[in-house]
NUBA-360787 format. One record per residue (C-alpha): residue in three letters; z, x, y; residue number from 1. Coordinates in steps of 0.1 Angstrom, whole numbers. Last residue first. Layout:
koldren/zz/xx/yy/seza
ALA/Z/X/Y/NUM
...
END
This chain:
koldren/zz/xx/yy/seza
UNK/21/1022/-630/266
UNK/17/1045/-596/265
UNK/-7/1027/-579/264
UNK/10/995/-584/263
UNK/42/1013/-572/262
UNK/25/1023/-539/261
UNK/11/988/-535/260
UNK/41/971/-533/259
UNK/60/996/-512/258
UNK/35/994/-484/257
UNK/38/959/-487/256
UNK/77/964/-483/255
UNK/74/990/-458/254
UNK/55/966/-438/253
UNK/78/937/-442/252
UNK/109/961/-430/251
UNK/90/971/-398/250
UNK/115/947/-374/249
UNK/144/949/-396/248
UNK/146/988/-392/247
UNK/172/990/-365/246
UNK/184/1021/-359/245
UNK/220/1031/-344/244
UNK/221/1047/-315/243
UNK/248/1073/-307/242
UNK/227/1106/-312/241
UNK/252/1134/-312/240
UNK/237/1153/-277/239
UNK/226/1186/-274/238
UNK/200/1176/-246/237
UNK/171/1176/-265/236
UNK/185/1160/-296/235
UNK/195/1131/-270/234
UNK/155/1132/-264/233
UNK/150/1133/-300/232
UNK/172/1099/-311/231
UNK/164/1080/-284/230
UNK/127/1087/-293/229
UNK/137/1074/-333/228
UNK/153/1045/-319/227
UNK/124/1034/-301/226
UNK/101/1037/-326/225
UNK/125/1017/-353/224
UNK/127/992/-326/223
UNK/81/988/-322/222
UNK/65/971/-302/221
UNK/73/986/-266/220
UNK/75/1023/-281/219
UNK/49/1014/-305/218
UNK/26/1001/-272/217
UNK/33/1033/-257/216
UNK/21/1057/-285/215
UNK/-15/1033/-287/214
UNK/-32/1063/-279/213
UNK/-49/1077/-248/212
UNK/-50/1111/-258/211
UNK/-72/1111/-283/210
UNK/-94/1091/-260/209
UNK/-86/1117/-232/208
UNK/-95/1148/-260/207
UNK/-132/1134/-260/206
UNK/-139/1135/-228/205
UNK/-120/1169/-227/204
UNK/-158/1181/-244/203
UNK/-165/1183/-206/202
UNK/-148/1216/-201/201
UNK/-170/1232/-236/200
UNK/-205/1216/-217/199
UNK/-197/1231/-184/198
UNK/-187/1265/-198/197
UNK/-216/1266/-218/196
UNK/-242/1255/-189/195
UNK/-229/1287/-173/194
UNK/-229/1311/-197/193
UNK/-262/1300/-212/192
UNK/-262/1276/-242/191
UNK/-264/1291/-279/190
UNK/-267/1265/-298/189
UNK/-242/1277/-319/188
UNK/-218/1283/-287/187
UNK/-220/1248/-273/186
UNK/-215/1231/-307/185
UNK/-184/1252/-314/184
UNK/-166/1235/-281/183
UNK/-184/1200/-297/182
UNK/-165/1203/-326/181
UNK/-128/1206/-309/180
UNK/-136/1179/-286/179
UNK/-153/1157/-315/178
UNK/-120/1164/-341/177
UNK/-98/1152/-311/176
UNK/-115/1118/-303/175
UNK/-144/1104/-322/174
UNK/-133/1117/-354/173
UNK/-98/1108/-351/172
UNK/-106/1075/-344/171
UNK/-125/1070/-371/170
UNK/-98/1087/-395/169
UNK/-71/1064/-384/168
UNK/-96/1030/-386/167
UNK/-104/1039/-425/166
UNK/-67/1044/-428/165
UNK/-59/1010/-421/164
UNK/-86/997/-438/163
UNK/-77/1013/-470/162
UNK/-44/998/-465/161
UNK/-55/963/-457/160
UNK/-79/966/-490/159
UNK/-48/974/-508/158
UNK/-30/948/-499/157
UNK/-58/922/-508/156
UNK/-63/942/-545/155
UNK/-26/946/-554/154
UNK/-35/919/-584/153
UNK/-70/943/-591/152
UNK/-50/973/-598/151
UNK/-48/1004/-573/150
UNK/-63/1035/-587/149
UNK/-94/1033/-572/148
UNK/-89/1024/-535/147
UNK/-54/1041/-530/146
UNK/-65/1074/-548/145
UNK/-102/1075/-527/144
UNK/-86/1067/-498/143
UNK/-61/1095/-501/142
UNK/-86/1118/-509/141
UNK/-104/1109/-480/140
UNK/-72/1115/-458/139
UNK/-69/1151/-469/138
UNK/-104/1159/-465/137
UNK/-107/1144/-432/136
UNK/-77/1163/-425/135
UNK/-88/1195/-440/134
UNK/-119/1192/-416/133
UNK/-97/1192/-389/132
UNK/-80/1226/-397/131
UNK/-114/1240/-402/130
UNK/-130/1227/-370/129
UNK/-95/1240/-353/128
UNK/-100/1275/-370/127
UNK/-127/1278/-357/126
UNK/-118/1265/-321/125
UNK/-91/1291/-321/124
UNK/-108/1319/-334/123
UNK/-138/1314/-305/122
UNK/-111/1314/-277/121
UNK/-92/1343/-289/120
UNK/-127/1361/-291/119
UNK/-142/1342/-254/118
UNK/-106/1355/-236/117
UNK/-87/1321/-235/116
UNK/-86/1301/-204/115
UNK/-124/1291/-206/114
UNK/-121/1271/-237/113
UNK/-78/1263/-229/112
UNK/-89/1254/-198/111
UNK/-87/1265/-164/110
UNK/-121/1260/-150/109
UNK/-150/1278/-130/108
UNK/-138/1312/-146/107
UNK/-133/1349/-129/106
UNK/-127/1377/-156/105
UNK/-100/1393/-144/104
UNK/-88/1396/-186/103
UNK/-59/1384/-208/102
UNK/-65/1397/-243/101
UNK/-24/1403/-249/100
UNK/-11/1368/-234/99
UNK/-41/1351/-253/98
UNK/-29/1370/-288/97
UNK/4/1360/-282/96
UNK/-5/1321/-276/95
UNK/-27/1323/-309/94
UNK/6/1342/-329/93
UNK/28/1316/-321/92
UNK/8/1283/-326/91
UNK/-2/1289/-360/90
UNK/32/1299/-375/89
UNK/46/1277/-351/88
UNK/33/1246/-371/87
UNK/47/1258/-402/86
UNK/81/1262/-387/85
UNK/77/1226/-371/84
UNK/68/1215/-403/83
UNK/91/1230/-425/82
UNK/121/1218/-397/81
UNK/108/1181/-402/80
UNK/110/1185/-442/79
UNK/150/1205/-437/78
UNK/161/1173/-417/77
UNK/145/1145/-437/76
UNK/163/1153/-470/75
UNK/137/1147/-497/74
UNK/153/1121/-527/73
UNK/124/1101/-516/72
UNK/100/1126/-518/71
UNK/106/1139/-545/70
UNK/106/1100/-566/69
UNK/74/1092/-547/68
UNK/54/1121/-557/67
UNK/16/1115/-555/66
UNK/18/1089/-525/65
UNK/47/1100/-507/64
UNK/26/1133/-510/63
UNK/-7/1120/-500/62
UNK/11/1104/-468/61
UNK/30/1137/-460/60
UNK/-2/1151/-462/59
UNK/-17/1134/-436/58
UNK/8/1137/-414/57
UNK/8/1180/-421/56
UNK/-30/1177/-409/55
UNK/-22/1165/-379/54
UNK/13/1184/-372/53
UNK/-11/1217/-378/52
UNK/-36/1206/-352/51
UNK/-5/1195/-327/50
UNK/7/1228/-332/49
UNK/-18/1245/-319/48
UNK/-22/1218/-291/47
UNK/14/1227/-281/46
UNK/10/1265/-280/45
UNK/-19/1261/-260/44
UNK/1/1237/-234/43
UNK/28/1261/-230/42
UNK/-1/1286/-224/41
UNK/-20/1265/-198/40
UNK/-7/1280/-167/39
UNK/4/1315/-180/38
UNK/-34/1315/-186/37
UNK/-50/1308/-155/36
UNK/-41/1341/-130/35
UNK/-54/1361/-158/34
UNK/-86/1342/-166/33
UNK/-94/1344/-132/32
UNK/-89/1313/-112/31
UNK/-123/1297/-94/30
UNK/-111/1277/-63/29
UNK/-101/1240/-58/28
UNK/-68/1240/-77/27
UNK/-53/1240/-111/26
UNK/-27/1229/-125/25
UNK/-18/1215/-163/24
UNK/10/1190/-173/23
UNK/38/1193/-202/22
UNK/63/1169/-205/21
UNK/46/1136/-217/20
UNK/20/1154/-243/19
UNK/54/1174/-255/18
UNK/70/1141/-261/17
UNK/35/1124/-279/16
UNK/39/1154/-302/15
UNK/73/1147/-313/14
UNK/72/1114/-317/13
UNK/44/1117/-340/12
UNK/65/1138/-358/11
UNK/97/1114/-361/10
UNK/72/1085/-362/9
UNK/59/1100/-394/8
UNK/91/1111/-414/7
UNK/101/1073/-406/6
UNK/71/1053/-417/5
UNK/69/1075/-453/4
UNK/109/1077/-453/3
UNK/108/1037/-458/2
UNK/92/1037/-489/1
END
């Protein structure tokens, strides 16, 4: 099914945009936590709803997968705005809560760890860990249904997908779900203040791999990619979108995709 690629490249899309926009300041001296959160709140509100968008890509895989007729006959329009709206469900009321518990507290780094008063900060890297876990959840489930259910003639493609999603959930691990883990980590081993706020900055080793993903080799690779980032950043500037896609290049993979999907489902 071709609305399985397209519904999400549209919200991949959409999170590697605000990745590109948004940047972070800070300079040589200590801020206080007042003076650091209107820096970093535009970004707060976009990694809350980059957790949400991660988990809501996985399950727009388990559904194409569980109810291919729906989600075909889906309109894409009105299942992109229930994501975003979902998303900013989370996101809203995090950002809100950081504005109201802003403090003079003085901190070595502007961060969202440090940048947050230490409650808002503890509910949003909870609720990350849990978020994340759903993911890994989500995507072992799916798996599971493509590696047992599939039938022994779909048997080569669907070792590629399982592999395929294998490599997805490894890198996730080692890359956002680590950063957002080892935050928690600090705190349950109960480092001091100062060796806390060292370890929860340095878990943005982890974030950088997350960030540093193959988005700009599917731009170059990929027409359908292309198209679909046209598409937003006309969107963006109340523009009728005057490119037309081009879905030749990704039509094999659909197709396999396709195969093994109905083999699944007989």
């Amino acid at each position: 099914m071709a609305e399985v690629t397209h519904r999400s490249r549209y919200i991949s899309l959409s999170q590697n945009q605000n990745k590109l926009i948004i940047g972070t300041t800070s300079g040589p001296d200590p801020f206080t936590r007042r003076q650091c959160y209107p820096f970093i709140a535009l970004y707060m509100f976009v990694i809350c709803q980059q957790a949400i968008m991660t988990l809501m890509i996985s399950l727009d895989l388990l559904i194409a997968l569980l109810f291919p007729f729906w989600y075909r006959v889906c309109r894409t329009t009105p299942y992109i705005i229930a994501i975003f709206v979902l998303c900013s469900l989370y996101a809203i009321p995090i950002v809100a809560w950081g504005f109201a518990a802003q403090n003079d507290e003085v901190i070595p780094y502007c961060n969202p760890p440090l940048g947050l008063a230490p409650n808002v900060s503890q509910f949003w890297s909870v609720s990350n860990v849990i978020i994340n876990c759903l993911v890994l959840f989500v995507y072992a489930i799916i798996i599971g249904f493509v590696h047992f259910r599939a039938k022994s003639r779909a048997c080569s493609e669907q070792r590629k997908v399982v592999r395929r999603l294998q490599v997805i959930v490894i890198v996730f691990i080692f890359s956002w779900f680590m950063a957002i883990l080892g935050v928690n980590v600090g705190v349950l081993l109960r480092f001091p203040p100062i060796l806390l706020q060292l370890w929860q900055s340095n878990m943005v080793f982890f974030a950088l791999i997350c960030y540093s993903q193959t988005f700009y080799v599917c731009i170059w690779r990929s027409k359908e990619y292309r198209w679909a980032f046209m598409e937003q950043l006309q969107l963006m500037a109340c523009q009728t979108p005057q490119i037309k896609p081009d879905i030749s290049t990704s039509r094999s993979q659909v197709t396999r995709f396709v195969t093994v999907q109905t083999q699944v489902k007989k």
